[in-house]
C-alpha positions as YAML, in Angstrom:
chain: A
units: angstrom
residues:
- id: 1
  name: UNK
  ca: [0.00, 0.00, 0.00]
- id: 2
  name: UNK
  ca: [2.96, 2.01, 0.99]
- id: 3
  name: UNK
  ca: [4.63, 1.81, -2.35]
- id: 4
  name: UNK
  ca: [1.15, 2.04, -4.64]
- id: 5
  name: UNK
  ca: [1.14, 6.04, -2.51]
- id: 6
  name: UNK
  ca: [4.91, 6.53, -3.14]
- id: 7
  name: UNK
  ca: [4.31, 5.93, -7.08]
- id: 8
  name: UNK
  ca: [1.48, 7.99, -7.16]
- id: 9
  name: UNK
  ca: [3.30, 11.17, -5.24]
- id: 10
  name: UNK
  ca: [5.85, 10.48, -7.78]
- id: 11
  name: UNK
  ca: [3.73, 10.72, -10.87]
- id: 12
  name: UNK
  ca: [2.12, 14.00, -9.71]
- id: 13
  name: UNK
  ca: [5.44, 15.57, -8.80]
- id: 14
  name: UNK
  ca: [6.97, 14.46, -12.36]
- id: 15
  name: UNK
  ca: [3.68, 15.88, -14.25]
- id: 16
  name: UNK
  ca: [3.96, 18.77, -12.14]
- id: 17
  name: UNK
  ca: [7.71, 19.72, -12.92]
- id: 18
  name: UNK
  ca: [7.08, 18.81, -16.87]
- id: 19
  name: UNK
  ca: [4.05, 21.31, -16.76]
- id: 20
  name: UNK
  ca: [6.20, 23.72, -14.82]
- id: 21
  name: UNK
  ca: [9.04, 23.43, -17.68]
- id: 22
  name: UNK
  ca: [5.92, 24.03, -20.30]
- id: 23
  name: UNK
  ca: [4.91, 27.13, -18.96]
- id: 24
  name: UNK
  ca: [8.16, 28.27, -18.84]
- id: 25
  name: UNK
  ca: [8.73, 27.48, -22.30]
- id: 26
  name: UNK
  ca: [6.02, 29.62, -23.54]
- id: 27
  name: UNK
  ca: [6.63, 32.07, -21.13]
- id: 28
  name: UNK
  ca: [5.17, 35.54, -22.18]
- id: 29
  name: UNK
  ca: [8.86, 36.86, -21.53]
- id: 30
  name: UNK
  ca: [10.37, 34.28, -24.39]
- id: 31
  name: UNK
  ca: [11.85, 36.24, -27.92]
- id: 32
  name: UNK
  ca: [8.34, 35.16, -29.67]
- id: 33
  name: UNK
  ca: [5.90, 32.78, -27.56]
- id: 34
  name: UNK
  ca: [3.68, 32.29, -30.60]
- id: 35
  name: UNK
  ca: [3.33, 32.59, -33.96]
- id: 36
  name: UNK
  ca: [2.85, 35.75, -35.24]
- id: 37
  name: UNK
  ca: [3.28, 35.77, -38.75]
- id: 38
  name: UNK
  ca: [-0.20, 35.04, -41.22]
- id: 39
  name: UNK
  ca: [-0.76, 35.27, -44.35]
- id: 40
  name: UNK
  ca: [-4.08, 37.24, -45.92]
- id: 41
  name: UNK
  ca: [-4.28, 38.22, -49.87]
- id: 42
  name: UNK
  ca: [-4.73, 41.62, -50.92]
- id: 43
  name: UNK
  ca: [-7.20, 43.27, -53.52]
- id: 44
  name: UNK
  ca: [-4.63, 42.61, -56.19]
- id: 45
  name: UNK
  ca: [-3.95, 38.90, -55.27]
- id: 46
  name: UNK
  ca: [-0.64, 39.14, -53.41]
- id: 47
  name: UNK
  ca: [-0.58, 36.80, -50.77]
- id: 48
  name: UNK
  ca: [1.69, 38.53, -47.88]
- id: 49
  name: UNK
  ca: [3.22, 37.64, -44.15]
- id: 50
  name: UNK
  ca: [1.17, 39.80, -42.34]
- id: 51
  name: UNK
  ca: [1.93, 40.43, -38.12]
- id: 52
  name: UNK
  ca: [-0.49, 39.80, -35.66]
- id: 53
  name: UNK
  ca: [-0.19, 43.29, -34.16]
- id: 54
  name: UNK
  ca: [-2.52, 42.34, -31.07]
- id: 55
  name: UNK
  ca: [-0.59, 40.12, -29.97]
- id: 56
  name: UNK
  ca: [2.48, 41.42, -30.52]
- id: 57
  name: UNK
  ca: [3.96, 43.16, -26.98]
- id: 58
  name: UNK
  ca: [7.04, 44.11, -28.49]
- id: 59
  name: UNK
  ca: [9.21, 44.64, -31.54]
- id: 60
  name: UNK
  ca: [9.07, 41.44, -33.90]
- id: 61
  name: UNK
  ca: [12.30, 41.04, -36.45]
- id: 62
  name: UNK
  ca: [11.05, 39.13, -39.31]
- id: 63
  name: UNK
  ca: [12.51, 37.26, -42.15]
- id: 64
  name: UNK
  ca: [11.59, 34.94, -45.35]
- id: 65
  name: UNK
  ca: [14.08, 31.52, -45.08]
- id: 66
  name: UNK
  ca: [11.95, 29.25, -47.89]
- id: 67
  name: UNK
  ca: [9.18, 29.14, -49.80]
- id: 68
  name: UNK
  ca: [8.04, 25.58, -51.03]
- id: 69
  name: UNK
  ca: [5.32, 24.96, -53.91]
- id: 70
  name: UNK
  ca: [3.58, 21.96, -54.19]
- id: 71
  name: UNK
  ca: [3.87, 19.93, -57.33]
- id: 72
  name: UNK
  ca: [0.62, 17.60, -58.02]
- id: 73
  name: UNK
  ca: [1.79, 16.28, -60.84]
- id: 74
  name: UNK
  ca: [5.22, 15.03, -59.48]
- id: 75
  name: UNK
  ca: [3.74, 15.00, -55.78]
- id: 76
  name: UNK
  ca: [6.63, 16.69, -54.84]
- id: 77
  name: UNK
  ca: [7.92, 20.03, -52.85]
- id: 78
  name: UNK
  ca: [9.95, 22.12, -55.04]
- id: 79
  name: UNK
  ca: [11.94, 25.18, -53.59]
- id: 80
  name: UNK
  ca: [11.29, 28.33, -54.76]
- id: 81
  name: UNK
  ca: [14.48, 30.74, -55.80]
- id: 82
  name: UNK
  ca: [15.21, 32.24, -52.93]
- id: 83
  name: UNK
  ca: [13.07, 35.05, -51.67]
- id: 84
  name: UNK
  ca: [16.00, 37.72, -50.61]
- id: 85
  name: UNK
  ca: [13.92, 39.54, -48.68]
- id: 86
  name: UNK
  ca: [16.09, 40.35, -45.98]
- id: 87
  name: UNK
  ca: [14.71, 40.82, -42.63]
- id: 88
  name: UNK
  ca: [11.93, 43.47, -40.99]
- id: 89
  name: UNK
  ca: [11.78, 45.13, -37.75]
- id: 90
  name: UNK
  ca: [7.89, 45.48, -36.82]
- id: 91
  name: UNK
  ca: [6.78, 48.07, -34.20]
- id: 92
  name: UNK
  ca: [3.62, 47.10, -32.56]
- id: 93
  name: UNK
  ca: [1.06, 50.36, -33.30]
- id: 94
  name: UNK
  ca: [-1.82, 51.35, -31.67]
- id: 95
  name: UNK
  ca: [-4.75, 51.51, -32.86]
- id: 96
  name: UNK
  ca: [-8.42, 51.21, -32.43]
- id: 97
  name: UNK
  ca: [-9.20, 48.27, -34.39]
- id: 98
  name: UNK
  ca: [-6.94, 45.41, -34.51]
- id: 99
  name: UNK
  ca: [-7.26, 42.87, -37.99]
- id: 100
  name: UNK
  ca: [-6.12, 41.58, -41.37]
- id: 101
  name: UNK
  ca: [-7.15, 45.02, -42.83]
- id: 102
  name: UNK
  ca: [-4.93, 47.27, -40.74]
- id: 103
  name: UNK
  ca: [-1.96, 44.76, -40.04]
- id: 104
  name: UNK
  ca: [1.49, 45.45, -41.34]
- id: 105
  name: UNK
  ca: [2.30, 43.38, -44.78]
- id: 106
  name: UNK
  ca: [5.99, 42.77, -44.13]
- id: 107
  name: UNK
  ca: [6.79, 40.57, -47.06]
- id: 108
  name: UNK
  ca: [4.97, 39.35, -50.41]
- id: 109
  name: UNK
  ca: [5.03, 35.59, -51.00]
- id: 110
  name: UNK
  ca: [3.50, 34.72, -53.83]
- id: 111
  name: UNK
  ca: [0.40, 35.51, -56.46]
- id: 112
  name: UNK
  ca: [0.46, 32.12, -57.85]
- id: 113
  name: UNK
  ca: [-2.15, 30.00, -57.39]
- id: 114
  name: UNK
  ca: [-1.33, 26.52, -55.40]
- id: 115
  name: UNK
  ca: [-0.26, 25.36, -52.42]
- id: 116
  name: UNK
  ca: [2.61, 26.35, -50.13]
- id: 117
  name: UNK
  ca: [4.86, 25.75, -47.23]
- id: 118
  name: UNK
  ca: [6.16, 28.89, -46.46]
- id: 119
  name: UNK
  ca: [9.21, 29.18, -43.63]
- id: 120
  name: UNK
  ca: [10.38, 32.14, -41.75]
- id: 121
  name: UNK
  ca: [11.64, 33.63, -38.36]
- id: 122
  name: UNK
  ca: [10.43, 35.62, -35.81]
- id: 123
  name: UNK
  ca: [13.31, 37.09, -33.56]
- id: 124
  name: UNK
  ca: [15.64, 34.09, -34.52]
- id: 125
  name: UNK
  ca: [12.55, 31.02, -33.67]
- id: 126
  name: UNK
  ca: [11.84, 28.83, -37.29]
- id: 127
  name: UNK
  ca: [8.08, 29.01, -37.56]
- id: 128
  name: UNK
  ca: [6.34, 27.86, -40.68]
- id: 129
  name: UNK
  ca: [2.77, 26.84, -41.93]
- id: 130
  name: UNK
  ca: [0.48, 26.52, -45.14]
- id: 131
  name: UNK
  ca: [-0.29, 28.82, -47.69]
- id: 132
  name: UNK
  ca: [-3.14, 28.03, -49.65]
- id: 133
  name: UNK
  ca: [-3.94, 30.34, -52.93]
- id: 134
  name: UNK
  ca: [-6.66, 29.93, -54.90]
- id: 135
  name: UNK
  ca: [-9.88, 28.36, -54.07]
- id: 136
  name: UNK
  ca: [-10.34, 26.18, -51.49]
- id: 137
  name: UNK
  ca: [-12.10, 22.92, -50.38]
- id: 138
  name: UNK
  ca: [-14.95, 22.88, -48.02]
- id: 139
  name: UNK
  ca: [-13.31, 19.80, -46.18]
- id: 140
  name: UNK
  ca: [-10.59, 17.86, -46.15]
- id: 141
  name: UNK
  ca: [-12.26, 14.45, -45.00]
- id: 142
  name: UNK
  ca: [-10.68, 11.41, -47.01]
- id: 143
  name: UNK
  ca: [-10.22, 8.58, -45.45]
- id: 144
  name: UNK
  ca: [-7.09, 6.55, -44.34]
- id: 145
  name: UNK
  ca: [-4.05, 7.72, -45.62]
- id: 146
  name: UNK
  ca: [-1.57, 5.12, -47.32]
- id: 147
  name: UNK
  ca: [2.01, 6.12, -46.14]
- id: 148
  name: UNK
  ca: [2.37, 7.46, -42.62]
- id: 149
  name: UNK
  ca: [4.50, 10.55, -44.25]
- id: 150
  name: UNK
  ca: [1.60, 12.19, -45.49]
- id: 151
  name: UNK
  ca: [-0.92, 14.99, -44.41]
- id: 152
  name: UNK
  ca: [-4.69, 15.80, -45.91]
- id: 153
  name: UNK
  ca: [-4.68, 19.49, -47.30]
- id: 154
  name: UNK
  ca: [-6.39, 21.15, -49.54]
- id: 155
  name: UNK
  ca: [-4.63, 21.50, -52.53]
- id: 156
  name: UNK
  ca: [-5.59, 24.72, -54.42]
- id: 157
  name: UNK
  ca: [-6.72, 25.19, -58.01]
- id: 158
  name: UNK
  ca: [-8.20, 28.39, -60.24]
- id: 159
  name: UNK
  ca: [-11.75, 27.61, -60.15]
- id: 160
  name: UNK
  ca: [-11.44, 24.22, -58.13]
- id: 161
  name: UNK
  ca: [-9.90, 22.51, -54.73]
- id: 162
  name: UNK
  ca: [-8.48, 19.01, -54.44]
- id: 163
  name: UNK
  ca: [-8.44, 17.29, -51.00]
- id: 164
  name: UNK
  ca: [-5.81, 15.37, -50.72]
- id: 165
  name: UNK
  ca: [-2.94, 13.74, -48.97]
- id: 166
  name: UNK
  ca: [0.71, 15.38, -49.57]
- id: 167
  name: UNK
  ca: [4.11, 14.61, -48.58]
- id: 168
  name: UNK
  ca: [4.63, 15.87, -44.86]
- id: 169
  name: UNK
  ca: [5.75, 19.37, -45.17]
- id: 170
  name: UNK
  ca: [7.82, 19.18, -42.26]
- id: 171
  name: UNK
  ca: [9.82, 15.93, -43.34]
- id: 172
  name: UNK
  ca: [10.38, 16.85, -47.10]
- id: 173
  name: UNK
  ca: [10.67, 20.88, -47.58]
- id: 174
  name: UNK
  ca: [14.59, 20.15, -46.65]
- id: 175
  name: UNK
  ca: [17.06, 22.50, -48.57]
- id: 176
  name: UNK
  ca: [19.74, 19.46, -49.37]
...
C-alpha cells in the first residue's frame, strides 16, 4: 500500500515539474511565444506575411528563409528561388481596431495559385505553416491515408480545390 502512494506522489510531482518546464517554455517573456506571422491576400492577389499586431507586446524582427510549392503532378515540394527579402523590424502600433485590414504586410510571397509551405523567423525562432492560394475545399475528409508521411490538405486550383494527402511538409521541404 505504501509503495502504490509513493508511485502515485511520484507521478504528480513528475507531471507537475514537466508542466512547470511548459509554462516556462512559452513564457510571455520568451523572444516570440507564438506565432505571429499570417498570411491574408490583398485586392490585387498578393498573398503577404502579415503580423499579428494584437498580440504582438514588443518589436518582432522578421525574415523569409523558404518558400516551397507543391507539385501535383510530381507529388513533390519544389523550392522556390530564394526570396532575398532580408529581414523586418515590426513596431507594434496602436490603434483602435486590430485585424487583417490594418496589419502590417511585411513581405509578399506569392500571387500564384497553389499550395505552399512557407518558412520564416520571428526574432531568430523557425516558424512555418500553409499557404493556400486559390480556391479552397470545403473539407478535407478522405479517409485513411496510405504512407504514414503524409498529411490531408487542400490543394488549391483556379476555379477548383483538391483534397488530398501530400508529402509531410515538415519531413520533405529540406534544402539538401
Amino acid at each position: 500500500m505504501r509503495t502504490i502512494w509513493c508511485l502515485k506522489i511520484l507521478v504528480l510531482v513528475s507531471l507537475s515539474l514537466g508542466a512547470q518546464a511548459f509554462a516556462e517554455s512559452v513564457s510571455p517573456h520568451s523572444p516570440v511565444s507564438r506565432q505571429l506571422g499570417y498570411f491574408q491576400r490583398d485586392k490585387g492577389g498578393t498573398y503577404f506575411l502579415k503580423s499579428n499586431e494584437f498580440n504582438m507586446k514588443e518589436p518582432v524582427r522578421f525574415s523569409v528563409q523558404e518558400i516551397w510549392r507543391y507539385s501535383p503532378e510530381g507529388e513533390e515540394w519544389i523550392l522556390m528561388p530564394d526570396p532575398k527579402l532580408g529581414e523586418k523590424l515590426i513596431h507594434p502600433k496602436d490603434r483602435q481596431v486590430y485585424g487583417g485590414d490594418s496589419d502590417q504586410k511585411i513581405f509578399p510571397i506569392t500571387n500564384s495559385i497553389g499550395l505552399f509551405w512557407v518558412k520564416w523567423k520571428e526574432n531568430g525562432v523557425a516558424m512555418s505553416n500553409f499557404l493556400f492560394s486559390g480556391m479552397l475545399c470545403n473539407d478535407v475528409n478522405i479517409g485513411p491515408q496510405k504512407k504514414g508521411d503524409r498529411v490531408a490538405t487542400c490543394i488549391p486550383g483556379k476555379d477548383h480545390a483538391k483534397a488530398a494527402y501530400v508529402p509531410d511538409p515538415k519531413i520533405y521541404c529540406i534544402r539538401k
